[in-house]
C-alpha positions as CSV (number, residue, x, y, z in Angstrom):
1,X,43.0,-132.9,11.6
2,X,40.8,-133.7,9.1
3,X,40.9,-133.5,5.0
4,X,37.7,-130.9,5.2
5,X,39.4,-128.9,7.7
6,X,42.8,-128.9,6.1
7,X,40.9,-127.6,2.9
8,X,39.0,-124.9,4.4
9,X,42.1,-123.8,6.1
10,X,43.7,-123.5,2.6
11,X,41.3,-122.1,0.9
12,X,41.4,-119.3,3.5
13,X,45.0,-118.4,3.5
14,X,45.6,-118.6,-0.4
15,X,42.4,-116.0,-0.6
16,X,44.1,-114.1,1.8
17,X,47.3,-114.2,-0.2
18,X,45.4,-113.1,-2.8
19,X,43.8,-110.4,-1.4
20,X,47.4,-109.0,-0.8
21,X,48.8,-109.6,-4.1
22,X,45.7,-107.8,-5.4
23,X,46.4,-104.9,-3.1
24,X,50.1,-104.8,-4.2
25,X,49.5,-105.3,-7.8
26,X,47.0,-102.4,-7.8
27,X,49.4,-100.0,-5.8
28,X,52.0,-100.5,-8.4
29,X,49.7,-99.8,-11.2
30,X,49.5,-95.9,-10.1
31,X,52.3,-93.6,-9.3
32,X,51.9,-90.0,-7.5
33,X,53.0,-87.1,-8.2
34,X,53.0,-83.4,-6.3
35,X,53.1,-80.7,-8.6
36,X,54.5,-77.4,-6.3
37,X,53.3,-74.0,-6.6
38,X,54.9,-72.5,-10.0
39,X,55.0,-75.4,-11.7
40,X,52.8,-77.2,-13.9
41,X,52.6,-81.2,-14.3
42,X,52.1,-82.2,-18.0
43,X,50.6,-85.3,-18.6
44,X,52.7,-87.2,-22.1
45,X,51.0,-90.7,-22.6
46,X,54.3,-92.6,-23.2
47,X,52.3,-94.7,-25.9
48,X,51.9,-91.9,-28.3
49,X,54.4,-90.1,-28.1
50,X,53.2,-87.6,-31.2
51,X,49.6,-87.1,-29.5
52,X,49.1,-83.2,-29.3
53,X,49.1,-82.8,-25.3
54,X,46.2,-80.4,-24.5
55,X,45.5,-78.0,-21.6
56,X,43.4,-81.0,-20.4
57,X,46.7,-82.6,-20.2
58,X,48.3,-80.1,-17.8
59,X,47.9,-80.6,-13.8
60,X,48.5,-79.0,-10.3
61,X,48.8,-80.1,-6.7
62,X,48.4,-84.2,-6.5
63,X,48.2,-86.4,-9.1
64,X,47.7,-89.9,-9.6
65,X,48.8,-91.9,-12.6
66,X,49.7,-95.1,-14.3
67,X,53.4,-94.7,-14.1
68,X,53.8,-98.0,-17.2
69,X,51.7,-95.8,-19.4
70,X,52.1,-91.7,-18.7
71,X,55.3,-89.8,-17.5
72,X,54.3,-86.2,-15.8
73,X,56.4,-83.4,-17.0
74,X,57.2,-80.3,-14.8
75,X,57.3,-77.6,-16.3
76,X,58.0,-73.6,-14.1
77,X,55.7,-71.3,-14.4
78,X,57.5,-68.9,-11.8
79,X,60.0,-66.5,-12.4
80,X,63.8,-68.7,-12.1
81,X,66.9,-66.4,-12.2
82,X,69.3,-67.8,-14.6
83,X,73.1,-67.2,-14.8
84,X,75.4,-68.8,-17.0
85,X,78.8,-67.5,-16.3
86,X,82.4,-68.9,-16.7
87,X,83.3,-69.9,-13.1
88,X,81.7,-72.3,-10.5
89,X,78.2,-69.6,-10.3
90,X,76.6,-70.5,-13.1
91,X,76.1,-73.9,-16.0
92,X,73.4,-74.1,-18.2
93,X,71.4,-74.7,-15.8
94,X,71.6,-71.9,-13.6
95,X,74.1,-73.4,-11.4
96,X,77.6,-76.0,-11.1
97,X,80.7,-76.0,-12.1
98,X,81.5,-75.8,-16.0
99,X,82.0,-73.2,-18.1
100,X,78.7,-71.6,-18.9
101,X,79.9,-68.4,-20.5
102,X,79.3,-67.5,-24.2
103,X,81.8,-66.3,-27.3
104,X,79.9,-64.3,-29.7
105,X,81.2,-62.5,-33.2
106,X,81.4,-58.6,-33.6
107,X,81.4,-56.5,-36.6
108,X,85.2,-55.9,-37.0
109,X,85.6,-59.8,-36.8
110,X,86.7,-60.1,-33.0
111,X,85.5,-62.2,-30.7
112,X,84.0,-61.4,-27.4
113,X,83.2,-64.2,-24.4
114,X,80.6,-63.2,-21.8
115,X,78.3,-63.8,-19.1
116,X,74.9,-63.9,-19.3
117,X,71.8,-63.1,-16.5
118,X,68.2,-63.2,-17.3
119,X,64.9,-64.2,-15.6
120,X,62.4,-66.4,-17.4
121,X,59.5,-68.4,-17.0
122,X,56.8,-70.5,-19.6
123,X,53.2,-69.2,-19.6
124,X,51.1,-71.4,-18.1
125,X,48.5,-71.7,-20.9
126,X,51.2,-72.3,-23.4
127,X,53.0,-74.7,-21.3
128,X,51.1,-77.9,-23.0
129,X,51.7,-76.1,-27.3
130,X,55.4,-75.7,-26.2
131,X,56.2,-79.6,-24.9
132,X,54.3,-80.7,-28.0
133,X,56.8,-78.7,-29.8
134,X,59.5,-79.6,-28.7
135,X,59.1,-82.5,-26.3
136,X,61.8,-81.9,-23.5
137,X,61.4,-81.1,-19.8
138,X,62.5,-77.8,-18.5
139,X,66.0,-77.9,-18.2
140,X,66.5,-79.6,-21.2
141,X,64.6,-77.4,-23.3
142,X,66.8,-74.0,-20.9
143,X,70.2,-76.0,-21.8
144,X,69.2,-76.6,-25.7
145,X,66.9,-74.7,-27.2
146,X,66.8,-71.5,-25.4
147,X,70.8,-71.5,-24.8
148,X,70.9,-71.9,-28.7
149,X,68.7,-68.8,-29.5
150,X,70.4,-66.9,-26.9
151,X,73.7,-67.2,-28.5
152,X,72.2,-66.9,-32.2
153,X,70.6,-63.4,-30.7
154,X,74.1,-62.6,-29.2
155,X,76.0,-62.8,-32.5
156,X,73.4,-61.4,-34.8
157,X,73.3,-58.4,-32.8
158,X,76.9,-58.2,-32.3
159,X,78.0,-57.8,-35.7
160,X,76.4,-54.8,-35.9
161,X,79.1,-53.2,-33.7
162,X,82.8,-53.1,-33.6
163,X,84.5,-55.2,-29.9
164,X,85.6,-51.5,-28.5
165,X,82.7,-50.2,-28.3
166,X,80.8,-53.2,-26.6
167,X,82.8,-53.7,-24.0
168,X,83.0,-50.0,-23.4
169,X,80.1,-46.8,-23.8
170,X,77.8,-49.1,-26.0
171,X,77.8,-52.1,-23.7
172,X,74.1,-51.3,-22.9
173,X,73.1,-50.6,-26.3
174,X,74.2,-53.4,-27.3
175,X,72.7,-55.4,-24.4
176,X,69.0,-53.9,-25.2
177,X,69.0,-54.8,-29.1
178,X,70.4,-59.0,-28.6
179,X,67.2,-58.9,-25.7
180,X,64.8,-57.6,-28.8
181,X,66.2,-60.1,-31.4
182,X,65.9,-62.9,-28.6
183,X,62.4,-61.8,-28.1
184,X,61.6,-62.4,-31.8
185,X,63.6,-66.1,-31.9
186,X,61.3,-67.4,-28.6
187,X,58.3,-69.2,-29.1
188,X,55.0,-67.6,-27.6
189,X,54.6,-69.0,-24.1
190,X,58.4,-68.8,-23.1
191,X,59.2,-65.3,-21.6
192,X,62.6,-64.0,-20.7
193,X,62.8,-60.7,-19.1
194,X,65.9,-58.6,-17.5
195,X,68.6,-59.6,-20.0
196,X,71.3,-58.7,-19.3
197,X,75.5,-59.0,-19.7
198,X,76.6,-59.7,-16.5
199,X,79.9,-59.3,-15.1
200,X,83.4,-57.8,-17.3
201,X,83.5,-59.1,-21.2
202,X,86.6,-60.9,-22.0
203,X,88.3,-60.4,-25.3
204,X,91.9,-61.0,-26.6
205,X,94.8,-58.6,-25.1
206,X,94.8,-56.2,-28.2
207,X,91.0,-56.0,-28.0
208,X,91.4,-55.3,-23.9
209,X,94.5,-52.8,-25.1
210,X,92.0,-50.8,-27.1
211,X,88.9,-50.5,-24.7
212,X,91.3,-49.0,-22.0
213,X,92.8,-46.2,-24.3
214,X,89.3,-45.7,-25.4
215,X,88.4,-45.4,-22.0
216,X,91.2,-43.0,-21.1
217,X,90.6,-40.8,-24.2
218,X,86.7,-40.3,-23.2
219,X,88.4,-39.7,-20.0
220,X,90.5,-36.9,-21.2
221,X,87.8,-36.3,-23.3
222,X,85.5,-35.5,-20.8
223,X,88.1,-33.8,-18.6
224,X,88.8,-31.1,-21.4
225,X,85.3,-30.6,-21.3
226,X,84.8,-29.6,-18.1
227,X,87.7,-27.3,-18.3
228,X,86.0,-26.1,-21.1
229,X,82.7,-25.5,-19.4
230,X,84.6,-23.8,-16.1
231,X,86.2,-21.2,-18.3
232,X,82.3,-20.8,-19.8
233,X,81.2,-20.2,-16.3
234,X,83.8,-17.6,-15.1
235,X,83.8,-15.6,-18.8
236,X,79.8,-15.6,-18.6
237,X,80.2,-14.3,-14.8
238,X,82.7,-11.6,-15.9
239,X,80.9,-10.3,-18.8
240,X,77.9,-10.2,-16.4
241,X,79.9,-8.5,-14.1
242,X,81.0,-6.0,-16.2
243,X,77.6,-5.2,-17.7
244,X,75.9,-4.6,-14.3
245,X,79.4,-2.1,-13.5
246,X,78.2,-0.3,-16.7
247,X,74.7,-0.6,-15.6
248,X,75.7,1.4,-12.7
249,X,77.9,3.6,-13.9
250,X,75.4,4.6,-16.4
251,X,72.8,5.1,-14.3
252,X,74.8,7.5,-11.8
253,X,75.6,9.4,-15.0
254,X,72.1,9.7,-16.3
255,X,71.1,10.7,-12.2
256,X,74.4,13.5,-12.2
257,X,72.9,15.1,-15.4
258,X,69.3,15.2,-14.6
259,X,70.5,17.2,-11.6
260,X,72.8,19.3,-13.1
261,X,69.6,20.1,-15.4
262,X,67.4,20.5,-12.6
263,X,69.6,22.6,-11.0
264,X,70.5,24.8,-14.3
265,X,67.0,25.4,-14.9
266,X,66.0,26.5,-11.4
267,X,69.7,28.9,-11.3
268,X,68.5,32.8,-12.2
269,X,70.8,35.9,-11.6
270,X,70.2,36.7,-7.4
271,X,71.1,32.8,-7.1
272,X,74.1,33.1,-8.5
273,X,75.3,36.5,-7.0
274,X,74.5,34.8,-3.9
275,X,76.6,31.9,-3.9
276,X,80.2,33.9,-5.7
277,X,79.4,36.3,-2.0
278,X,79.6,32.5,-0.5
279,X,82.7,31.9,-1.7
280,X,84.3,35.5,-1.8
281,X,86.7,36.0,0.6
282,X,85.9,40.0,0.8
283,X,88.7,41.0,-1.5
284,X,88.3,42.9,-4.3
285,X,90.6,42.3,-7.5
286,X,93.6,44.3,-7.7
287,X,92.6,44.8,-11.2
288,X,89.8,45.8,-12.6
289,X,88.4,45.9,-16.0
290,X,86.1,48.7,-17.2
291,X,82.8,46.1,-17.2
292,X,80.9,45.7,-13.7
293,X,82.4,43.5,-11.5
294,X,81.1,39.8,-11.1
295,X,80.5,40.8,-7.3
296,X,77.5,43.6,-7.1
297,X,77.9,45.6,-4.2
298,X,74.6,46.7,-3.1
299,X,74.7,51.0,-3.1
């Protein structure tokens, strides 16, 4: 083989090398991503990490990128059901095995630990404003800051009842007012709808003492009432009763007279004669005055 040849042989496979390096080098230079329906990707250029992201900055369906340069955030734009409870349902993330659940403060100084169930989801033109603010992904931003204003909502709007009554007939009430104050604590773009205490509140024996006497005198309570509204019922049917009796009875009294009336003013002397001969038996009185006799005998 000669020198030329062994060259151009070279030459050859070390361009060909090249050509593969290049190919490599260049495939490692851009990642991909796949952004699924109800998500959005945000682009966050990891070499400025201050730079306002923009709605420029947020992406769908595939994406290519340099991965040594920009990360791509995802960020829901669906409706996710949340729970965080106290057993193995529910974490701050909607799901696991550590306690989730949340203690809040009441007016009367007690302490209450419940469940919480809501639905939320970020608004997809405010998804690029809110990771400039706050610069997390989604579950970090659900476990910190939202967790955080959902307990803040909790105990602001429990002190403004006493431990009895929200674990018992204002449990609602107070379920509705911490979903307003929440409302005011979010940030535009970041919407949580169908709040709600799920599951039974846990308090302190005392505290769960009081809400079931409570619950048994509203029991009672509401017992006595319907007693109350039964003996309503049967004295307003009596008295009705009685008044349509008198009704009645009236009535037949106001017919009797009218035809005793009628009959008094149609009566004259032959009428009369006529019906004492209808009940005479044909005896005369064994004693007789010296007026006319009520019977005329015709002559």
């Amino acid at each position: 083989m000669s020198a030329r040849t062994f060259s151009t042989r070279t030459i050859t496979a070390l361009a060909a090398l090249l050509m593969v390096l290049s190919f490599t080098s260049c495939g490692s230079l851009f990642g991909r991503a796949y952004i699924e329906p109800g998500y959005v990707g945000i682009k966050v250029d990891k070499t400025g990490s201050q730079r306002q992201i923009t709605e420029a900055d947020v992406v769908v369906g595939r994406v290519t990128f340099n991965p040594y340069t920009t990360d791509i955030i995802k960020y829901p734009v669906k409706v996710q059901r949340i729970a965080w409870t106290k057993h193995a349902d529910g974490n701050v993330s909607g799901g696991g095995t550590q306690d989730a659940s949340m203690d809040f403060s009441t007016g009367d100084a007690s302490t209450l630990n419940t469940d919480i169930g809501f639905s939320m989801y970020i608004r997809r033109d405010r998804a690029a404003a809110i990771y400039t603010k706050y610069r997390m992904d989604s579950d970090a931003l659900l476990s910190g800051v939202i967790r955080d204003k959902v307990r803040k909502a909790l105990n602001e709007a429990g002190i403004q009842y006493n431990a009895v009554d929200i674990m018992g007939k204002r449990k609602i009430e107070f379920q509705n007012k911490a979903h307003q104050i929440l409302q005011t604590y979010l940030d535009d773009g970041i919407v949580v709808e169908d709040f709600s205490l799920i599951n039974r509140m846990r308090a302190n024996p005392q505290i769960e003492a009081a809400v079931q006497a409570s619950i048994v005198a509203e029991q009672q309570t509401k017992a006595e009432q319907a007693k109350l509204e039964q003996v309503k019922a049967v004295t307003a049917q009596q008295v009705a009763q009685a008044r349509a009796d008198a009704e009645r009875t009236l009535i037949k009294a106001r017919a009797k007279a009218e035809s005793n009336r009628i009959e008094a003013s149609s009566l004259n002397a032959n009428i009369l004669q006529a019906r004492i001969i209808e009940k005479w038996n044909g005896q005369l009185p064994q004693v007789q005055g010296s007026g006319d006799p009520i019977i005329q005998l015709r002559k």
